[in-house]
Every structure is written in structure tokens, then in C-alpha cells.
VEXLUM-925065 format. One record per residue (C-alpha): residue number from 0; x, y negated, z. Coordinates in steps of 0.2 Angstrom, whole numbers, plus 5000, padded with zeros to 4 digits. Layout:
// VEXLUM-925065
<r i="NUM" east="X" north="Y" up="Z"/>
...
***
This chain:
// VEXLUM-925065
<r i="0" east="5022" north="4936" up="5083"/>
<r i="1" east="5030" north="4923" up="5092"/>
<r i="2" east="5049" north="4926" up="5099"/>
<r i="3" east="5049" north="4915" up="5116"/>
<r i="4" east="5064" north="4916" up="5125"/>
<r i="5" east="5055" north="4916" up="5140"/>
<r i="6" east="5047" north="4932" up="5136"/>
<r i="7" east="5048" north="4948" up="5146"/>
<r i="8" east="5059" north="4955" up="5132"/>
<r i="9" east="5073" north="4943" up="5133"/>
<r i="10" east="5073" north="4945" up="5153"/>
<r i="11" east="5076" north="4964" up="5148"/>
<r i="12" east="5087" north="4961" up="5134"/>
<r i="13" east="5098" north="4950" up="5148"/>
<r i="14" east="5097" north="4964" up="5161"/>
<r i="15" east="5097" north="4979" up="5149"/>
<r i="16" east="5112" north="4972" up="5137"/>
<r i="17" east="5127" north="4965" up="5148"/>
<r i="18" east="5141" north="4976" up="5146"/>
<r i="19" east="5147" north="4980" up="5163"/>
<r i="20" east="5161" north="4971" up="5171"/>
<r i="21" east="5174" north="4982" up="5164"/>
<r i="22" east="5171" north="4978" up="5146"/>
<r i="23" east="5175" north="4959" up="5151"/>
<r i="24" east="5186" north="4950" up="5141"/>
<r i="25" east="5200" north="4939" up="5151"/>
<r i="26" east="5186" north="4926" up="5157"/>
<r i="27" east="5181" north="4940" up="5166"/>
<r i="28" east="5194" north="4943" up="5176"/>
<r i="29" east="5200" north="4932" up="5191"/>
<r i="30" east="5216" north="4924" up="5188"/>
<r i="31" east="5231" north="4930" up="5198"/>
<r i="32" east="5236" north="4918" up="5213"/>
<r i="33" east="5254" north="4911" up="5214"/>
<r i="34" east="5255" north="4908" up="5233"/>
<r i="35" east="5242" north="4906" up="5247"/>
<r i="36" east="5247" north="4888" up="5247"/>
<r i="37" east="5237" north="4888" up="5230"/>
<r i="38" east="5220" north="4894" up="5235"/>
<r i="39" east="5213" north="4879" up="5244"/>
<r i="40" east="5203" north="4867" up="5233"/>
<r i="41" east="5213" north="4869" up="5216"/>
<r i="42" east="5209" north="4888" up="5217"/>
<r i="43" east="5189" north="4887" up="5220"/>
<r i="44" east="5189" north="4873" up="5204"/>
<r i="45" east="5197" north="4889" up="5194"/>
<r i="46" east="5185" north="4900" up="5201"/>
<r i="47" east="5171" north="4891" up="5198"/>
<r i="48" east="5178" north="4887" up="5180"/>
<r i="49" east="5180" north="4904" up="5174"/>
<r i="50" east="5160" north="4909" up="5182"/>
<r i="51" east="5154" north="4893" up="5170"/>
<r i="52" east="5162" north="4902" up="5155"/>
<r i="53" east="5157" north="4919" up="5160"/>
<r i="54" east="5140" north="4914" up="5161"/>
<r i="55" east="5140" north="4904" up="5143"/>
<r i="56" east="5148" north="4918" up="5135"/>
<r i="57" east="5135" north="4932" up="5143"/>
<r i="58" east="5124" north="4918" up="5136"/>
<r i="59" east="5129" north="4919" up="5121"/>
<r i="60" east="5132" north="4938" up="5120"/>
<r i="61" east="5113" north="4941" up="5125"/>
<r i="62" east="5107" north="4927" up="5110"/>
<r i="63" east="5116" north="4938" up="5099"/>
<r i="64" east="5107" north="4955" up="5106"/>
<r i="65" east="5089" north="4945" up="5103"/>
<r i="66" east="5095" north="4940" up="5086"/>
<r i="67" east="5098" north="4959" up="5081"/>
<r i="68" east="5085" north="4966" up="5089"/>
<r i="69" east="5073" north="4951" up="5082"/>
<r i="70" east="5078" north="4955" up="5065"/>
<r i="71" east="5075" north="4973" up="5068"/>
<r i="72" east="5057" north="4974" up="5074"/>
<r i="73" east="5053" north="4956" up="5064"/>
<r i="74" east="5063" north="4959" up="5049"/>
<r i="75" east="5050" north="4946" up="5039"/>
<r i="76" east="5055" north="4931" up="5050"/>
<r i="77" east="5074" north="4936" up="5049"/>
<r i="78" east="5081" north="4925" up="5035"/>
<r i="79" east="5093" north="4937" up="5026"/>
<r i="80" east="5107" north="4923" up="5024"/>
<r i="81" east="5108" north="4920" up="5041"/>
<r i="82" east="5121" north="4926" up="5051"/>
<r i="83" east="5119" north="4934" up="5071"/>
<r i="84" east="5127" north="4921" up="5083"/>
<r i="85" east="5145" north="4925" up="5083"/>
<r i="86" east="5152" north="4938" up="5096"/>
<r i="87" east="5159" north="4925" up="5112"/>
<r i="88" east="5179" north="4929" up="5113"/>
<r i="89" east="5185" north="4942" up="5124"/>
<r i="90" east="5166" north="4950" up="5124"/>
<r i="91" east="5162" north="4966" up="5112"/>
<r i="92" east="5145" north="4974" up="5106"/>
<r i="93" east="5151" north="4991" up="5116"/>
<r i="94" east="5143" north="5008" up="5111"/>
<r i="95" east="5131" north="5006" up="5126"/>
<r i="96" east="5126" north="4991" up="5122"/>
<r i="97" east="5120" north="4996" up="5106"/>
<r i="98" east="5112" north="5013" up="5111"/>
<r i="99" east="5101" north="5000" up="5121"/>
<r i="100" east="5097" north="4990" up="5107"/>
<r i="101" east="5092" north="5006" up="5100"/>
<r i="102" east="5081" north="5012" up="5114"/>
<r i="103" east="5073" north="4995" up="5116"/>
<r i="104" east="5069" north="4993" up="5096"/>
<r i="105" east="5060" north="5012" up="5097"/>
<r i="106" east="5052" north="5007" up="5112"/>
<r i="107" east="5044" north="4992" up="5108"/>
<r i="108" east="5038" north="4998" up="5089"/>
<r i="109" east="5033" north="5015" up="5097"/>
<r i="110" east="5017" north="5004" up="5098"/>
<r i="111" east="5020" north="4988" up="5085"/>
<r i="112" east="5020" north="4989" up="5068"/>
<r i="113" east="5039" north="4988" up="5063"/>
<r i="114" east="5052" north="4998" up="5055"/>
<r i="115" east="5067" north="4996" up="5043"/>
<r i="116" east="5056" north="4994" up="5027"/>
<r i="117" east="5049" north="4978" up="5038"/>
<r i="118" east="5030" north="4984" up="5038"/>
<r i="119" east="5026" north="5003" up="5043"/>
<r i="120" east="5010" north="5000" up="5037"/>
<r i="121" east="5016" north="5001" up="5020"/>
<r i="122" east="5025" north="5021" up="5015"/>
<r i="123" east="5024" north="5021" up="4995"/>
<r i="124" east="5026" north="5040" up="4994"/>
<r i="125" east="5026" north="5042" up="4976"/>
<r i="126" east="5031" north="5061" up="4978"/>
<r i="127" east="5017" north="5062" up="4986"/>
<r i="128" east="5005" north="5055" up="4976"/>
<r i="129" east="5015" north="5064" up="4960"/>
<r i="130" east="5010" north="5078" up="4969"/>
<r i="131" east="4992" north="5076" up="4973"/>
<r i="132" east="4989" north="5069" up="4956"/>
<r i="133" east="4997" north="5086" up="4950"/>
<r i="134" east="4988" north="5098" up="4961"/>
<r i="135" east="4970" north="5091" up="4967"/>
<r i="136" east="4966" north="5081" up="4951"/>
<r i="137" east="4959" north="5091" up="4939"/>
<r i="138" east="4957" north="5088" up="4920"/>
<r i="139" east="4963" north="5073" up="4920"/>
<r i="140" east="4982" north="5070" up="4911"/>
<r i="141" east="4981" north="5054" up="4905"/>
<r i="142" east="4975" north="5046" up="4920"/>
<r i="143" east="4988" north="5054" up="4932"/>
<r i="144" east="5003" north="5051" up="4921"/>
<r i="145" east="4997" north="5032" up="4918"/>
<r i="146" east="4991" north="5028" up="4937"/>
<r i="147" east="5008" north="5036" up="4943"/>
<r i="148" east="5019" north="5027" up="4931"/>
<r i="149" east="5010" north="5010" up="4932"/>
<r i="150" east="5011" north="5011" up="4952"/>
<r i="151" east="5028" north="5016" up="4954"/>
<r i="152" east="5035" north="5002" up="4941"/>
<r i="153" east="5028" north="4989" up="4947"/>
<r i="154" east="5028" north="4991" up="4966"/>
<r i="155" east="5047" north="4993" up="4959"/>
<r i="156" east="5050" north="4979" up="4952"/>
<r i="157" east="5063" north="4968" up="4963"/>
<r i="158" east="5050" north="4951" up="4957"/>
<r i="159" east="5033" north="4954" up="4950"/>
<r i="160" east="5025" north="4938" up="4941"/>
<r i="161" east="5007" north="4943" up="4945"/>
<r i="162" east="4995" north="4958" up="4951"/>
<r i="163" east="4993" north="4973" up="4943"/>
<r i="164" east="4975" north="4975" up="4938"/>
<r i="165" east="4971" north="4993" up="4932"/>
<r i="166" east="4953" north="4999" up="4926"/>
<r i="167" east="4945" north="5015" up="4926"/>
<r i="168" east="4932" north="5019" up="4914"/>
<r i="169" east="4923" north="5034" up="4916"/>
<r i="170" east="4907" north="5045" up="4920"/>
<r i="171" east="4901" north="5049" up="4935"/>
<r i="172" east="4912" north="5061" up="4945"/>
<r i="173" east="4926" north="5063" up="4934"/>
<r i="174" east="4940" north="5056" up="4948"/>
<r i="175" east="4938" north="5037" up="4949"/>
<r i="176" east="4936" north="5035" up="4967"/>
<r i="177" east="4946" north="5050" up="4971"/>
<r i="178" east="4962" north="5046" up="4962"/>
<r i="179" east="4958" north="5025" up="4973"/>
<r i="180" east="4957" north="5035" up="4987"/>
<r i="181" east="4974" north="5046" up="4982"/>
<r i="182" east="4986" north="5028" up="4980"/>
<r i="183" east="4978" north="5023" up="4995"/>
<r i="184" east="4982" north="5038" up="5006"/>
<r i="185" east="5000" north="5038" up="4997"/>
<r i="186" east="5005" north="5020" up="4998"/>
<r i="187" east="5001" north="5016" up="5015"/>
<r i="188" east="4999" north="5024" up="5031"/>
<r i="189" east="4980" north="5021" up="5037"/>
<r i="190" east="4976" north="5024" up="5018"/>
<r i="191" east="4959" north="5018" up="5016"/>
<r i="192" east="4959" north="5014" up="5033"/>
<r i="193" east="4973" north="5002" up="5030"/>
<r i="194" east="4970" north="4983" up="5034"/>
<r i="195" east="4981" north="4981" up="5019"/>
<r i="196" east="4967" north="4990" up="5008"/>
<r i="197" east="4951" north="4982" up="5007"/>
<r i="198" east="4936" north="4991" up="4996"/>
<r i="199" east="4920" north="4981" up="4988"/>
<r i="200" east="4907" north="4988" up="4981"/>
<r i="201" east="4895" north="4979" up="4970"/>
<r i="202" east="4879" north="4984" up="4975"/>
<r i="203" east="4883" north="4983" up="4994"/>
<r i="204" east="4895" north="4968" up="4998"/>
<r i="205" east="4889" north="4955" up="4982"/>
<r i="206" east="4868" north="4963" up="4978"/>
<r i="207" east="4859" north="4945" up="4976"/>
<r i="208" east="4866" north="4936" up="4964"/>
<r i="209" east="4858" north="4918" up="4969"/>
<r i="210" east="4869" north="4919" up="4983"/>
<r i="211" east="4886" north="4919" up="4971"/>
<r i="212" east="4893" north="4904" up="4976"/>
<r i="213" east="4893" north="4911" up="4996"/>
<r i="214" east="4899" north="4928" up="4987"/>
<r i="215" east="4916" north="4920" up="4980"/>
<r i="216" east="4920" north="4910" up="4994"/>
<r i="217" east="4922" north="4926" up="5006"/>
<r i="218" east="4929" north="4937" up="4991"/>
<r i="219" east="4943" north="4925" up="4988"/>
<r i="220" east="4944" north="4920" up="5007"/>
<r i="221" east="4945" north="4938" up="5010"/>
<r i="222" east="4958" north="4942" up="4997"/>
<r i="223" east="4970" north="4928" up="5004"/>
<r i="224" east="4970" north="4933" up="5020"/>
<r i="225" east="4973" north="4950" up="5015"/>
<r i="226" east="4989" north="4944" up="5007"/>
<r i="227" east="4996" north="4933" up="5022"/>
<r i="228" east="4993" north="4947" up="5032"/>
<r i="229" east="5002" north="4961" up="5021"/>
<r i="230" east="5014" north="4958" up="5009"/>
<r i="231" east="5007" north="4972" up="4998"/>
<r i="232" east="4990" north="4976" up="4996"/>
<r i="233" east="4975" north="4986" up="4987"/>
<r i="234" east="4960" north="4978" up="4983"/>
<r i="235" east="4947" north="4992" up="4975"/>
<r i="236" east="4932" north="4983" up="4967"/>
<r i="237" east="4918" north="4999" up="4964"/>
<r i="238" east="4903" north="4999" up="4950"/>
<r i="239" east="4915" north="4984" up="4944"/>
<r i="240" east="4901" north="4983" up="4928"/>
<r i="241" east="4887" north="4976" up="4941"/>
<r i="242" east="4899" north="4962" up="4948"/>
<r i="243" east="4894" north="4946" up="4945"/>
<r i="244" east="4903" north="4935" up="4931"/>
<r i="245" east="4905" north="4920" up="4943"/>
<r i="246" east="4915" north="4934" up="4955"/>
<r i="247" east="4925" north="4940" up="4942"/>
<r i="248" east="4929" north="4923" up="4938"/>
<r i="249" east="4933" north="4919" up="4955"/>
<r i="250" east="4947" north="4934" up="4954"/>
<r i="251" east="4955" north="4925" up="4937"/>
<r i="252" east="4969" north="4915" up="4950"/>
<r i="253" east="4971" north="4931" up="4958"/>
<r i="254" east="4977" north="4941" up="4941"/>
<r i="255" east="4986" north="4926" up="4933"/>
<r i="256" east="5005" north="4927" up="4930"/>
<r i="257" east="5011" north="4916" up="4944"/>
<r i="258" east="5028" north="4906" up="4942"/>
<r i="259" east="5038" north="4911" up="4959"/>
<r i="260" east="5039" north="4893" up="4971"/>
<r i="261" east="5057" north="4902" up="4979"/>
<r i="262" east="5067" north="4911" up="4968"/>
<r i="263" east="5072" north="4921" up="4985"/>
<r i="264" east="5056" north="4921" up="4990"/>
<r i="265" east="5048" north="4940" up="4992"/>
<r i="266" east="5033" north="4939" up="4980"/>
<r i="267" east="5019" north="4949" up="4986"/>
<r i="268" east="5015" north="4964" up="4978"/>
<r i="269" east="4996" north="4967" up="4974"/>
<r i="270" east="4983" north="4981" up="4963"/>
<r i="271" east="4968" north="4975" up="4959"/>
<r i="272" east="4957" north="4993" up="4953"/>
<r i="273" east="4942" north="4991" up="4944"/>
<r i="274" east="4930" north="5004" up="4944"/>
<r i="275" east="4915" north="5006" up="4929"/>
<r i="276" east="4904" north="5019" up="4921"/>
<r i="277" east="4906" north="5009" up="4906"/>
<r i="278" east="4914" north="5016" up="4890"/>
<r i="279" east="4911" north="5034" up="4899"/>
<r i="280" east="4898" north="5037" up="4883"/>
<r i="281" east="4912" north="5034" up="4871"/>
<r i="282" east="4926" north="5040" up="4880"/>
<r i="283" east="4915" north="5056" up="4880"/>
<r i="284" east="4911" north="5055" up="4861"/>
<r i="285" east="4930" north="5053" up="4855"/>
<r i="286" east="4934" north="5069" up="4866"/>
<r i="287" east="4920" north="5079" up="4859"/>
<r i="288" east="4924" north="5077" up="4840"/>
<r i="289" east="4940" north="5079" up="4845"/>
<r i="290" east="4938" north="5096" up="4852"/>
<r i="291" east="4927" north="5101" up="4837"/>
<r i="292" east="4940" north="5096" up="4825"/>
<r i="293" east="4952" north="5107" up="4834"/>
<r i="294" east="4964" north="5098" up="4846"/>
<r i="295" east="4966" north="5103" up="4862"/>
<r i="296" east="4961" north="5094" up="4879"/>
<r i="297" east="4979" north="5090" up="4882"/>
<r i="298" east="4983" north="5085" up="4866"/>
<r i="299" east="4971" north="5069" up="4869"/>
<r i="300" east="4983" north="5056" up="4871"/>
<r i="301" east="4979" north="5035" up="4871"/>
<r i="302" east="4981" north="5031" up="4855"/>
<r i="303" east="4966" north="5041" up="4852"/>
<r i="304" east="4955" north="5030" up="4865"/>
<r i="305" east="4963" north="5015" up="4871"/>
<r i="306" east="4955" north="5004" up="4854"/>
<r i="307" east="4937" north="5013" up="4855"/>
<r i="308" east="4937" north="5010" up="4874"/>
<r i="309" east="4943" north="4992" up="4874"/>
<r i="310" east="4930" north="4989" up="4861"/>
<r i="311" east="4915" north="4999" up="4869"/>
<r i="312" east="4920" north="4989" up="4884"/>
<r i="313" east="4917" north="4975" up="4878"/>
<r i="314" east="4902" north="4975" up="4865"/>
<r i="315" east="4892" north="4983" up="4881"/>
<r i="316" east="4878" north="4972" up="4882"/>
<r i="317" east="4872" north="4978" up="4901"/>
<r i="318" east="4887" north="4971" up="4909"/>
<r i="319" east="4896" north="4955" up="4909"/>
<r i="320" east="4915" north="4967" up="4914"/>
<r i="321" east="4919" north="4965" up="4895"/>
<r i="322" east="4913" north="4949" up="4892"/>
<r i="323" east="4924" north="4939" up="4909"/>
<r i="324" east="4939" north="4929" up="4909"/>
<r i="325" east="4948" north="4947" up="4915"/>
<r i="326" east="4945" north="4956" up="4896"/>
<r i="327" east="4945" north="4942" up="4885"/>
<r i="328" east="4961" north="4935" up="4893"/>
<r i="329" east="4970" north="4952" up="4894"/>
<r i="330" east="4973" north="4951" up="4914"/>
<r i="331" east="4967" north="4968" up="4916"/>
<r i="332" east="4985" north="4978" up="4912"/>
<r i="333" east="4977" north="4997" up="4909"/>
<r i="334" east="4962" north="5002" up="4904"/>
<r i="335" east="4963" north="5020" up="4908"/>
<r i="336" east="4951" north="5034" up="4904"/>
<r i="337" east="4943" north="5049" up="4912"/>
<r i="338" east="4938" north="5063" up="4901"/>
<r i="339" east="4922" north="5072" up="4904"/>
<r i="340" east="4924" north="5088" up="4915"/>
<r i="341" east="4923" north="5105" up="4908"/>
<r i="342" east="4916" north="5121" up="4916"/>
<r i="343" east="4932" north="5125" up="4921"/>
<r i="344" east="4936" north="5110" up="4928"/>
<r i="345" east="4920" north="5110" up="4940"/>
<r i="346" east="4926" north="5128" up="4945"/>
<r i="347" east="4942" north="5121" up="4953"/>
<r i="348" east="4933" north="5107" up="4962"/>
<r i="349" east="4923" north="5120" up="4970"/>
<r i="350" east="4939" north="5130" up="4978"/>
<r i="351" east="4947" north="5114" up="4983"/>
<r i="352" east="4930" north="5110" up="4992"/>
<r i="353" east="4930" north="5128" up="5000"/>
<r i="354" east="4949" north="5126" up="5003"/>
<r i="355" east="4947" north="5110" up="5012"/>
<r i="356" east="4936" north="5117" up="5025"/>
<r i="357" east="4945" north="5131" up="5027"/>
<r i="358" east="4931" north="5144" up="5021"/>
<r i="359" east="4934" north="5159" up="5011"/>
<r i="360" east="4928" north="5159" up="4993"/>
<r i="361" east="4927" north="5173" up="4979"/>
<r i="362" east="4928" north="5173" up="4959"/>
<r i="363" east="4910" north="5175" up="4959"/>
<r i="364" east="4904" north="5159" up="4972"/>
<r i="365" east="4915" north="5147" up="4960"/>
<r i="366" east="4906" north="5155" up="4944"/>
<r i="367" east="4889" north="5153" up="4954"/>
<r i="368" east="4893" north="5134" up="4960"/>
<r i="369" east="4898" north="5130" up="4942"/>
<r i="370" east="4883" north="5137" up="4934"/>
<r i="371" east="4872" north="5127" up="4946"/>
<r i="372" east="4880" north="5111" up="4936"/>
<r i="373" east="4870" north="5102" up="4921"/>
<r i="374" east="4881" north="5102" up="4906"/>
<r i="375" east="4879" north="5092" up="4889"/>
<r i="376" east="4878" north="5088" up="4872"/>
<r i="377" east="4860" north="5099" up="4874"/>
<r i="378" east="4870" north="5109" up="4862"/>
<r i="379" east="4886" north="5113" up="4865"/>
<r i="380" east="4884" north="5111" up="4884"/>
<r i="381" east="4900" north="5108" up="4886"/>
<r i="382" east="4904" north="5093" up="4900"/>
<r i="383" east="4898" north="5091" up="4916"/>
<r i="384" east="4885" north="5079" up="4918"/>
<r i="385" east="4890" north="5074" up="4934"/>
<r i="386" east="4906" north="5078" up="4932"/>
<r i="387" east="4910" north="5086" up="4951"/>
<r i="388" east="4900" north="5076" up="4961"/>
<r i="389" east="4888" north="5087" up="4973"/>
<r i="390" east="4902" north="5103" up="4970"/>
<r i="391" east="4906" north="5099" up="4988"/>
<r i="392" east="4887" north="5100" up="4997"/>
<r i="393" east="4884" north="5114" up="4987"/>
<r i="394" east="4896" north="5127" up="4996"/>
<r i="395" east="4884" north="5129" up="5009"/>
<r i="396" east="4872" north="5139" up="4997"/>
<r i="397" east="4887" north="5152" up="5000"/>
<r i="398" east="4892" north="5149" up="5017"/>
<r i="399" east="4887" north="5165" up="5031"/>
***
């Protein structure tokens, strides 16, 4: 926004800010006369003397309210070794002078987007989305331990060199989306609503693949203004296996390590989430022999995963994902898993569903809803096939 000093704000500043006449330092007051022989010309020279200097010094006293209160609602454009213009002599920054500054700065970002952490837009709650990782996703431990730490460490880290990219590999209905739609809502204030966060989809924003070159120019143009705009952002790239290989080349400058131009410079901070069906088949094949052979759900951890699902990822022969520039030049930073849903899992989803539309539920409607559900291997029938998807439309089978 642009800080003309002709502005309303710095007439109001002027108005608002002057301390009154008794805080006046000596160019304030009028200089004792030593005789009435003294008050002719000599005397109005004087006077008009010390009126010049107090007007440069509330001059310069007001300058110094715009600088704090510019680098308070403006706090990007406010160069951090740069000093306020110095306090004129004989003038103070009085107490009421300052509880105006503070009514001002409210006032005015009461409908701007400003505030200490220089973009409101942006919250970062990760106790929040510890929590909701906790609580309303089910089943799946080593995605909310990898999402949380991967997040939080690098939107952390005083100078990132590049974007974290994290993918999520999975079957239908097994979290993806809701966990992108969890750091969404708990990094910035809109959530998905944000003008930070921008969602693609493959099949909707990019579906004909002769017009690829006109696809990559509005990706990439999308995707730099983004970043001029906010200086973190979330870029959710959904059925990630139907995107074009030209597009995910297009994203390779985007996910390189990138040497920092200032040393002092703020670097921005971006996520990149891909998210894919493929490797769900494996992921769910490791987990079941695993359960057969006696291990428990939470006993699963990434070492048991990570080297089948980077390789299923990439021998998959009905996507280009594994075969891009992202994969085979280890830009993506986390591959992370979603296990296959169990029966018990499914019943849970049903009584958040219920709970988020405030309806009573019993025991028995979460059995019937889980039942409803088709589960495989054909024999041991035990993961969801469409992991929770649907849970939700079917509570109204038991609504009154």
C-alpha cells in the first residue's frame, strides 16, 4: 500500500499526535521580555523565530509518529535497520501520544490485514493442528507425526533454501485431503479460503493435455503471484498422478534449492502437497502381511514402507508422478503413507460425522453405518474399500 504523506492518515496522525502545549519543550514557550523598550521589532523577529522552530520540530515529531505507526501496520516495507526519525529536542513521545498510536494502529487493521507477525493472514497454530491430527484423524500415526514435524521444522527454520514438497500416497478416503485441509485451516486464517493457499486439481484445472504449454504458463504465473503476494504459501496439487509431465516439469524451479540473493532478505516459505492414489495397493499389501504376521497397527513404522512405496511409485506405468524430474531428482522431501482403514476406524468417522452436525448417535447407528462399508482382501475383509468416504451422506439413513 502506498504511504503518501498527503494521505488522510498523516493529516490525523498531525492532528491526533501533537502533544499539547504543556508537554512543550523550551521552543515552546515565549521568551521572557526584559523591558517594554525591547518588544518592538527585535521582539516580533524572536517571536516569529521560536513559531519557525516550533513548527519543524512538530514536524518532525509527527514524521516520527508515521514512522512507528508505518512500521506497525506495514512491518514488510519497514527496513529493520533503520532507525525512527529522532525525537526533536525539548519534545517527548508522552503517554498519550502513544495511547494514540495505539488507537490508530487498531483502528486502521480493524479492517487491513496487519498485525505484529506482519501478515494476519498467516496464524501457524501448530497446537492446533497437533491437536486435530490427534483427535479427528483416525488411523493414521505415521502420517500425523511426519505432517506435524515436517511443518513445524520447516516454517521454523530462520532461512529455508527451497519449498518443502510433501507427498501423500494412499487409497481413496484414507485422510489425504482432510489432513490438506487440516494445515490449511491451522496455518492460516481463511484456511482454505486463504489467498495464500491455492488448490489444483488435475482433472478440473489442467483435463486436455494438447493445451499443456497454456496449462504451465498460468500454473507457474499462478504460483509467482501467489508468492509476491504472501510471504508463505500452500500450493495443494490433488490426483497429482494425472498431472501432466510437462506441469510437473514446470514445477521443478519452484522445488529446487535456491541460493538466497540477500543474506537478510526474508526467504519465502512454501509447501508444495502432492496428492495420489498411487502406491495405495502396496501400501496396503505391506500393512496386511504385516498384521498376519503379528505386528500391530501402530507398530508399523517407515522403515517398513518408505523403500516399497518409493519404489511402487515409481515403476507405476499409468502415471508419469514417478517417472518426473520431482522423483528422480529427489525434490519431493516426504513420501508419506496412509494405511488402509479398518472397521473401527470407519466407526469413528461415522461419530465425528454425527458430532459435526450436532445429531445424536448410538453404539448401534456406528455399527450399522460401518457395516454398510465394503471391505477387502475378499477374505479377510478387513480394510475399507473406500476407506471413510461416503461415512458422512450416510447418517441420514438414521436421522428422524
Amino acid at each position: 500500500m502506498p504511504r503518501d504523506p498527503r494521505s488522510p492518515l498523516w493529516l490525523l496522525l498531525l492532528l491526533l499526535l501533537l502533544p499539547p502545549p504543556g508537554t512543550w519543550g523550551d521552543g515552546g514557550r515565549a521568551r521572557p521580555t526584559e523591558g517594554a523598550e525591547e518588544a518592538g521589532s527585535a521582539g516580533s523577529w524572536s517571536a516569529f523565530q521560536g513559531l519557525r522552530e516550533q513548527l519543524r520540530a512538530a514536524g518532525a515529531l509527527c514524521r516520527r509518529y508515521w514512522a512507528l505507526f508505518s512500521c506497525r501496520v506495514w512491518p514488510e516495507g519497514c527496513r529493520q535497520d533503520e532507525e525512527p526519525p529522532a525525537r526533536p529536542p525539548g519534545w517527548s513521545l508522552p503517554l498519550l501520544g502513544q495511547q494514540y498510536l495505539d488507537i490508530l494502529t487498531t483502528w486502521y487493521c480493524s479492517f487491513q490485514d496487519c498485525c505484529d507477525s506482519g501478515d494476519c493472514r498467516i496464524i501457524n497454530n501448530f497446537t492446533g493442528l497437533e491437536a486435530d491430527l490427534r483427535v479427528r484423524l483416525h488411523g493414521q500415526h505415521l502420517a500425523r507425526e511426519l505432517v506435524l514435524t515436517a511443518a513445524r521444522g520447516y516454517l521454523e527454520l530462520p532461512q529455508p533454501d527451497k519449498a518443502l514438497a510433501l507427498s501423500f500416497h494412499g487409497w481413496s478416503g484414507t485422510g489425504k485431503n482432510f489432513v490438506a485441509r487440516m494445515l490449511a485451516e491451522n496455518l492460516y486464517r481463511d484456511g482454505l479460503r486463504s489467498d495464500c493457499v491455492k488448490v489444483f486439481v488435475a482433472t478440473l484445472h489442467f483435463p486436455h493435455h494438447k493445451y499443456v504449454d497454456l496449462y504451465q504458463e498460468q500454473l507457474a504465473g499462478q504460483i509467482r503471484k501467489t508468492q509476491e503476494h504472501c510471504h508463505q504459501t500452500l500450493f495443494i496439487l490433488d490426483e497429482a498422478e494425472k498431472l501432466h509431465p510437462g506441469l510437473l516439469e514446470a514445477l521443478r524451479p519452484h522445488l529446487e534449492h535456491q541460493a538466497p540473493e540477500n543474506p537478510k532478505a526474508k526467504s519465502p516459505r512454501t509447501i508444495f502437497l502432492f496428492l495420489s492414489n498411487v502406491g495405495g495397493n502396496i501400501i496396503n499389501e505391506v500393512v496386511l502381511n504385516l498384521l498376519k504376521a503379528g505386528w500391530s497397527r501402530e507398530e508399523i513404522g517407515m522403515e517398513h514402507l518408505e523403500p516399497q512405496l518409493q519404489a511402487g511409485i515409481v515403476e507405476a506405468t499409468d502415471s508419469g508422478f514417478g517417472h518426473s524430474c520431482l522423483v528422480k531428482e529427489n525434490l519431493i522431501d516426504f513420501f508419506i503413507p496412509f494405511l488402509p482403514l479398518e472397521y473401527r476406524h470407519v466407526r469413528l468417522c461415522a461419530r465425528d460425522a454425527f458430532l459435526s452436525q450436532e445429531l445424536l448417535y448410538t453404539e448401534e447407528a456406528l455399527d450399522e453405518i460401518a457395516k454398510m462399508m465394503v471391505y477387502v482382501p475378499k477374505e479377510e475383509q478387513l480394510f475399507s474399500s473406500q476407506g471413510c468416504k461416503s461415512v458422512s451422506q450416510r447418517i441420514n439413513y438414521f436421522m428422524p
